[in-house]
MISETI-275530 format. One record per residue: x, y, z of N, C-alpha, C in turn; residue in three letters. Coordinates in pm, whole numbers, padded with zeros to 5 digits, always signed. Layout:
% residues N
XYZXYZXYZala
...
***
This chain:
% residues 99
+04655+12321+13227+04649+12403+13107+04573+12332+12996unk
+04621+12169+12990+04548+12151+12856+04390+12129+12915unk
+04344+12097+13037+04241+12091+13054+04134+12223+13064unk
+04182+12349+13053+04121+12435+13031+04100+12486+12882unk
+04190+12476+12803+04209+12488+12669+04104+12349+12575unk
+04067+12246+12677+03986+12101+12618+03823+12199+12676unk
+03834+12213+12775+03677+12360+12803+03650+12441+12748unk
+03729+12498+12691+03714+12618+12617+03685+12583+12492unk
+03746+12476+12429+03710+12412+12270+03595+12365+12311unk
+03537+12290+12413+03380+12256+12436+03274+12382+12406unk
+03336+12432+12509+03213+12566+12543+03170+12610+12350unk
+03335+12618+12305+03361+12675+12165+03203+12638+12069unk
+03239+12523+12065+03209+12442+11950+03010+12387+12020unk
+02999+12404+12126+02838+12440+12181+02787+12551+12182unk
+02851+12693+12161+02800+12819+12197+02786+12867+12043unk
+02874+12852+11925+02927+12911+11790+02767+12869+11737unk
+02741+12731+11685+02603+12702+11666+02512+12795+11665unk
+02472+12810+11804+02375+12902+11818+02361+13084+11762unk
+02505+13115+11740+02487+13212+11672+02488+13220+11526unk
+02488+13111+11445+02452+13129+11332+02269+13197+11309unk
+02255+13257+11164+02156+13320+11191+01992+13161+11143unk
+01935+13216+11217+01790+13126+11219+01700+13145+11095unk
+01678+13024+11044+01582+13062+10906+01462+13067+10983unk
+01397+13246+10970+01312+13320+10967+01169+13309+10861unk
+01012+13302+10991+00911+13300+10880+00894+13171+10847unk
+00767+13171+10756+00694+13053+10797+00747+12963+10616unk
+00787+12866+10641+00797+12773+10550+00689+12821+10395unk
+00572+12793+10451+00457+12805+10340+00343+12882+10367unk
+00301+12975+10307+00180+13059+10334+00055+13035+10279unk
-00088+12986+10380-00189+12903+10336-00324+12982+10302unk
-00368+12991+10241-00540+13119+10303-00604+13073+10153unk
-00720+13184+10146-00771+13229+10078-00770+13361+10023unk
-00794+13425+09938-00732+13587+09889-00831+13605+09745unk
-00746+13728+09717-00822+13808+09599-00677+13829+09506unk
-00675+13797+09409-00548+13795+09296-00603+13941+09262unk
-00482+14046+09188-00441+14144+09169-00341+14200+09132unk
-00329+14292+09015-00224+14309+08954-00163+14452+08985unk
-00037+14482+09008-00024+14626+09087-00020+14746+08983unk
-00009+14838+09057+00010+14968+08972+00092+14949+08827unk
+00090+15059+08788+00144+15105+08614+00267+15062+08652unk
+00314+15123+08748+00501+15143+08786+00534+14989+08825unk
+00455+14886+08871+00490+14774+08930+00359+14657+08856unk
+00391+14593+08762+00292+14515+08686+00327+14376+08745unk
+00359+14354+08842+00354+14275+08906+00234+14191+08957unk
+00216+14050+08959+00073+13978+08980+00052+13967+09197unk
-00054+13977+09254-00009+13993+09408-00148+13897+09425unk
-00181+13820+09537-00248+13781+09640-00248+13871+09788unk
-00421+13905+09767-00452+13952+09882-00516+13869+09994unk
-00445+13805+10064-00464+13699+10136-00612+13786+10222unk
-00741+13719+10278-00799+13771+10379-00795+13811+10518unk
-00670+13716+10559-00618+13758+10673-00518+13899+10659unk
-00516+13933+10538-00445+14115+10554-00326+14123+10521unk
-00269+14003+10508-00171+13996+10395-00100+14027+10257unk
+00015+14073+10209-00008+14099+10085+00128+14015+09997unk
+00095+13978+09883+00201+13907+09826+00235+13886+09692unk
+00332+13961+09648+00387+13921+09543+00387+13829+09489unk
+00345+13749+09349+00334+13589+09293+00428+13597+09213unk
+00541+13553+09184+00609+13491+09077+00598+13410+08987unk
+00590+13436+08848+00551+13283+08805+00390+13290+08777unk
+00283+13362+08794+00133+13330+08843+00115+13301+08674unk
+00016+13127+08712+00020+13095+08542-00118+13153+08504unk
-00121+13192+08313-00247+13257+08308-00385+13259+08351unk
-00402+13133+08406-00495+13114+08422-00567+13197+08544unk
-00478+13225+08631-00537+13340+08731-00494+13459+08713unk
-00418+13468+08626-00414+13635+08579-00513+13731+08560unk
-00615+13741+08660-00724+13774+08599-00740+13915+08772unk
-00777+14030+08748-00846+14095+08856-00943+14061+08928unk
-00926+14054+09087-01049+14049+09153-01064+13845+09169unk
-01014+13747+09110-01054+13630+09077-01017+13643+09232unk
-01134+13540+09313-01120+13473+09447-01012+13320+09416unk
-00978+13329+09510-00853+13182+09512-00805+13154+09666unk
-00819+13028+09644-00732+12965+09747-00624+12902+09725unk
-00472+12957+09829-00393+12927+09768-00246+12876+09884unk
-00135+12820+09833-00032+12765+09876+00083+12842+09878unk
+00185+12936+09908+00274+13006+09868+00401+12934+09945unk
+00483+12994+09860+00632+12975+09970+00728+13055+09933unk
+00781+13132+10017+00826+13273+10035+00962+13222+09977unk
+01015+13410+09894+01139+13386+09844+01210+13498+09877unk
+01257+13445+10063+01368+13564+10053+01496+13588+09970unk
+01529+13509+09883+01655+13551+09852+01616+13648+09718unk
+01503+13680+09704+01470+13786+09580+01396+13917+09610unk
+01450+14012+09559+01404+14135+09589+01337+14198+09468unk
+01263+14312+09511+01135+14359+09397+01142+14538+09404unk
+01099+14577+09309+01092+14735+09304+00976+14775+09372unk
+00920+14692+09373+00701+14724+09402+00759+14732+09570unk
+00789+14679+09613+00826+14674+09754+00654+14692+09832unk
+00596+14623+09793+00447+14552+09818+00490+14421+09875unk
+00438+14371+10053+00423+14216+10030+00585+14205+10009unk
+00578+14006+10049+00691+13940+10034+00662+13920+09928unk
+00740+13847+09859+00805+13787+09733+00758+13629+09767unk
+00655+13598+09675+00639+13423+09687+00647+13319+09529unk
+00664+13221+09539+00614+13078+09458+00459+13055+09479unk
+00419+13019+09324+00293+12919+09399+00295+12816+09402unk
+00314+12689+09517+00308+12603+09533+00142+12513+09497unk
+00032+12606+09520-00063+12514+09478-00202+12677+09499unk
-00312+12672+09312-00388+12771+09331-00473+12699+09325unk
-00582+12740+09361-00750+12665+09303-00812+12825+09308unk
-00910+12854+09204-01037+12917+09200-01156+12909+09276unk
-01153+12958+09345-01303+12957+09426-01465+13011+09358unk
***
């Protein structure tokens, strides 16, 4: 008995792990893009990555506040925040340059 009950706390405590949930998505998002500011209803600042991407900027300092400006840039995604524009994830900029 106790040796099945000492298996079962094994199996327990190796199987539970794995069902916790997996941090999802990529750490940091890298490219080049086109900065852009959204509609009337959503004045929100976005990166249009060239690979077809789209992304919400948080934070974007004035200096690229600008339409159309080319940039290369660093992001890192913020799932724990949600948006009305429901455009694109939700990011940080970790690092912009002007092209």
């Amino acid at each position: 008995m106790k040796r099945s009950m000492v298996w079962t706390l094994l199996l327990m405590g190796v199987a539970l792990p794995a069902c916790r949930e997996s941090a999802s998505g990529p750490k940091f998002i890298a490219g080049t893009g086109t900065v852009h500011q959204g509609a009337a209803e959503c004045s929100a600042w976005f990166v249009r990555a060239d690979s077809g991407g789209e992304h919400q900027v948080t934070q974007l300092p004035a200096e690229f506040q600008q339409n159309d400006l080319r940039v290369r840039f660093t992001l890192h995604p913020r799932n724990d925040l949600v948006s009305i524009c429901m455009v694109g994830d939700i990011t940080d900029v970790v690092s912009m340059e002007k092209l």
